[in-house]
N, C-alpha and C positions, 0 to 999 in steps of 0.2 A: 706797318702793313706787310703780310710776306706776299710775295712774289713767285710766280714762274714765266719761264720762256716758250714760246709759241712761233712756229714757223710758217707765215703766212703772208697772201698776196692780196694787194688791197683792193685788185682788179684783176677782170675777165685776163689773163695770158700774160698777167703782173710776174714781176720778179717775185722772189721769197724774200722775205724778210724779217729777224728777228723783230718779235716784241715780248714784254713786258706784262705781266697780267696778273688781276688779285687772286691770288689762289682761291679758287671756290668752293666753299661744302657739297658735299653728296645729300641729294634728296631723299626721299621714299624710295625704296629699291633700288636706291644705287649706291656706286662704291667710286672712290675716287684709287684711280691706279699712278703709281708712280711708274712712268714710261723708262723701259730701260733699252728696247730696240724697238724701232718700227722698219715695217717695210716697205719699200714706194714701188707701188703697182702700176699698171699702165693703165688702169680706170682709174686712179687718180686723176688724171688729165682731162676725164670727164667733169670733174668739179671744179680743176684749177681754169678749163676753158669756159667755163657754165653751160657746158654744151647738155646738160640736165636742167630741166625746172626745178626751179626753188631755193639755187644757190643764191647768198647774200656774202657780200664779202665786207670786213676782211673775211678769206678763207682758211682754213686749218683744216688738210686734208691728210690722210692717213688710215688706213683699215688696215694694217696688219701689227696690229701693237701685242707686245709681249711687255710686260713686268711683275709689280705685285702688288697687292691691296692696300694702300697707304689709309683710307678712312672708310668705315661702313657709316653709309646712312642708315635709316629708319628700317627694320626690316630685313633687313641684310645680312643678317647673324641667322637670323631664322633659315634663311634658304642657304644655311652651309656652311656662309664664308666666312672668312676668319683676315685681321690683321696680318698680313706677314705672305699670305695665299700667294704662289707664282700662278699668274695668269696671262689667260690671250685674248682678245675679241678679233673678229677678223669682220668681212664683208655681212656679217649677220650680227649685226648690232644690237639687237632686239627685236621683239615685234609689238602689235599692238595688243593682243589675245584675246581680237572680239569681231576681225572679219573669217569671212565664212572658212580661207583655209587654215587660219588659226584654230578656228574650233572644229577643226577635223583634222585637230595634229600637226597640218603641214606648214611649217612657223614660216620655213623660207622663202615663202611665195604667197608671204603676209601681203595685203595690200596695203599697209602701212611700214613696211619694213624700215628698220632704223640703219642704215648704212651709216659710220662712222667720216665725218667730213663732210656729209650730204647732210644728215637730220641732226648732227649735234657736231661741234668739234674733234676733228680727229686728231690720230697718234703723233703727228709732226708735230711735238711738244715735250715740257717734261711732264705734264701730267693731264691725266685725262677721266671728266666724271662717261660711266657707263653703265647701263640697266646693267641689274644681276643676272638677266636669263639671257644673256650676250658674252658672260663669262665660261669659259673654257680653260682648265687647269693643266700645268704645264709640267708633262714629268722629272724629273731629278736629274736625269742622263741629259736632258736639252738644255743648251745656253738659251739665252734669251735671242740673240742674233739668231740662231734656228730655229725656234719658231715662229718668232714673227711671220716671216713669209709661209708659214707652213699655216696660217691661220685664215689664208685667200688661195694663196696660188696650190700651197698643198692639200687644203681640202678640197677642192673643185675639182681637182686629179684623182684623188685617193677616192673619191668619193663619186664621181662619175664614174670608173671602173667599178667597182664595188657595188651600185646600182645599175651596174650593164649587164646583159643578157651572159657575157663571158665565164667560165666554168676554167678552173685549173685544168693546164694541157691545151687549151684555146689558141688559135692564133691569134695575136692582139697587138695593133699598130698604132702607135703614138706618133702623128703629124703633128713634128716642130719639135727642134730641141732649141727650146729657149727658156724665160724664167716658168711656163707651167710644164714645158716639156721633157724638159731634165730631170723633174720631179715625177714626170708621166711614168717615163719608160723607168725610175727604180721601184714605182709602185707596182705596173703592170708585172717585172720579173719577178718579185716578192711574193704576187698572188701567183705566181706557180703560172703566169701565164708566156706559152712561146711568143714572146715581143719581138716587134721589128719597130725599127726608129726611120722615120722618112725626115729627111731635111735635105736642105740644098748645097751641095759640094759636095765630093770625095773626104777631103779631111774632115767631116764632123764624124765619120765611121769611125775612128779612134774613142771619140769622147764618148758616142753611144754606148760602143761592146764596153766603155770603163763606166757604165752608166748601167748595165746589164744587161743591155740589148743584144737578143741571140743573132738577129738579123741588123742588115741597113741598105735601108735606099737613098738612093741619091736622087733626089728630083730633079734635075739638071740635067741626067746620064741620056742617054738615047733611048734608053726602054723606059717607056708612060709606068709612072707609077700603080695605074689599074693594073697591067700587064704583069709588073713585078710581082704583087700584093697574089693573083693569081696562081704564078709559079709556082707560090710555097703554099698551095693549097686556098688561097682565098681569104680572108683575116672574118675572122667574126666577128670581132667591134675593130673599127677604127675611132677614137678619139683624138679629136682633130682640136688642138690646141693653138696651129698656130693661126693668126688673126688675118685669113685671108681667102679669102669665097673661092676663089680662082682653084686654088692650092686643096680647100676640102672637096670640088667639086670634085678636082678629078682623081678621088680617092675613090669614087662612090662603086665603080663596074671592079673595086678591087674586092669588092665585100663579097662573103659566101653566100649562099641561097639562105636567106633569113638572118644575114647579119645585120649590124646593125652600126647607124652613124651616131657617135654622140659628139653634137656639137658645143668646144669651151670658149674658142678661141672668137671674137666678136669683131666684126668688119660688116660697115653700113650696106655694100655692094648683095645683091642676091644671090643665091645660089643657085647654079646654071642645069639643074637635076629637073628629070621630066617623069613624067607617072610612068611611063613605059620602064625606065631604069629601076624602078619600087618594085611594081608590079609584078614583070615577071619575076626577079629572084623572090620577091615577099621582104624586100627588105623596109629598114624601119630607120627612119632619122629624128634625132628629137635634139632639143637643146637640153642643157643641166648646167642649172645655176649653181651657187658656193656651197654651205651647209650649214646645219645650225653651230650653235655653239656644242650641243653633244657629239655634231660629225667632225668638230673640228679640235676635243678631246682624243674621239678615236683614231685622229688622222696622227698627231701627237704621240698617242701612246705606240699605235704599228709603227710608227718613225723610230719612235728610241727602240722598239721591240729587235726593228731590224737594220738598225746601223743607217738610219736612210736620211740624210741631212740636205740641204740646200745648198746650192757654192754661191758664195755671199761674198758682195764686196760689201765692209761696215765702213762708213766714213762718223764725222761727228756731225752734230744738228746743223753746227756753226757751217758748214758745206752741203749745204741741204739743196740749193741753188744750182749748184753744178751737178751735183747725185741725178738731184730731177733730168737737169738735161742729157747726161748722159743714158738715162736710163730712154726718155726720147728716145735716141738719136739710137738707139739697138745698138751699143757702145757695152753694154753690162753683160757681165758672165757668170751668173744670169738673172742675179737680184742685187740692188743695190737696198742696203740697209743703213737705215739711221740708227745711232749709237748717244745712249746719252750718259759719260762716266760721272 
């Protein structure tokens, strides 16, 4: 019987623990990937806590896997793909393509959406079966360790700007340099857009301006970051990535007449914004979820296009336990990635 290894907790806030597992065939439109980097996201912790319905453990979580196509099931030739294919799935796992935003295109906001770790096994392993309309190909110039994360964290960025109101020359403010926000502010400079980087402390100004950022606020400093955001004319999107209601709210009197808020960054607490702060300027706040797997090709290909990589610590699976917690504990700079040689 052959075998692979699997990184999973056998309980709700369990430890990780290797196992053992019969390698499985790919079904009808799927492909079995041999996992060469994953990435650990911090909605992972969504599943490893079951803090979502319909977790069953053991758990095997993961949504940012990168490798290559080890076995085509049934069909699976037909839509493309090939043995040998370097590929990604990210937080778009598939969909079902039969509720109603399925059949008007919109796959990521499937009512049945297939999240990796939630609807099937995820990347914390060396191999993983997955729908073919979840696969995203990975170009020549990326390791596997850069895109994994670029398959979650960098499509949600690359791809919330990209669908925001923003035009090259725009001002455009990426709240949070952390693992989506590091990736924010080199996408935002790459679209031609004037970036400012907001985060907390003096010393992240360094990493910003080496991150592209033309600007940085210090949210700590004594001028309110609306007041900053203002100075330099007002920001016409803020993309507020990091995970904390407090910290988007009071971005919001920084925006231009008709700018616009896109929310990535996910924190239970409400956002403290009242119709009068909309109203008058006309502004607009909306959430934006990950991408398909085609947004998360194109996030891939503008990456290698322009030099735009992830800073990744890779550990190996066998340290997956500590990875996890460090990534917790906001210890990561700014993704931890799993490695499987």
């Amino acid at each position: 019987m052959s075998t692979y290894r699997v990184a999973q907790v056998r309980a709700a806030d369990g430890p990780f623990e290797l196992a053992e597992r019969e390698v499985p065939e790919p079904g009808p439109g799927q492909v079995r990937i041999a996992v060469e980097a994953c990435g650990i996201c911090h909605s992972d912790a969504m599943f490893v806590h079951a803090a979502v319905p319909g977790i069953t453990f053991p758990e095997v979580p993961g949504h940012e896997i990168a490798g290559h196509v080890e076995v085509l099931g049934e069909g699976a030739q037909d839509r493309g793909w090939q043995v040998g294919d370097r590929v990604a799935v990210g937080w778009f796992g598939g969909s079902c393509g039969h509720c109603t935003p399925c059949r008007r295109g919109d796959f990521i906001v499937c009512a049945n959406l297939k999240v990796p770790g939630w609807a099937y096994d995820g990347g914390f392993a060396e191999k993983v079966i997955a729908p073919v309309d979840a696969l995203a190909r990975i170009p020549d110039a990326l390791a596997a360790s850069d895109a994994a994360p670029m398959a979650c964290a960098g499509v949600t960025t690359y791809n919330g700007l990209r669908a925001s109101s923003a035009r090259p020359g725009d001002l455009v403010a990426v709240l949070g340099i952390g693992g989506l926000g590091h990736l924010g502010v080199q996408y935002a400079a790459a679209m031609g857009f004037e970036t400012v980087a907001i985060a907390r402390g003096a010393e992240k100004a360094d990493v910003a301006k080496r991150l592209g950022a033309h600007h940085y606020v210090d949210s700590t400093a004594g001028t309110p970051v609306a007041e900053a955001l203002q100075s330099l004319g007002g920001a016409n999107v803020v993309l507020a990535t990091a995970g904390n209601s407090a910290a988007i709210t009071a971005t919001v009197d920084g925006l231009a007449p008709r700018g616009e808020l896109v929310v990535i960054g996910a924190d239970p607490e409400p956002l403290g914004i009242t119709p009068f702060q909309l109203i008058m300027g006309a502004r607009v706040v909306r959430g934006h979820p990950s991408g398909t797997a085609r947004d998360v090709q194109d996030t891939l290909e503008f990456s290698a296009l322009h030099g735009i990589r992830p800073m990744t610590e890779t550990v190996p699976l066998d340290d997956v336990d500590g990875a996890f917690r460090k990534m917790l504990s906001g210890g990561a700079r700014f993704r931890m990635v799993l490695t499987n040689s």
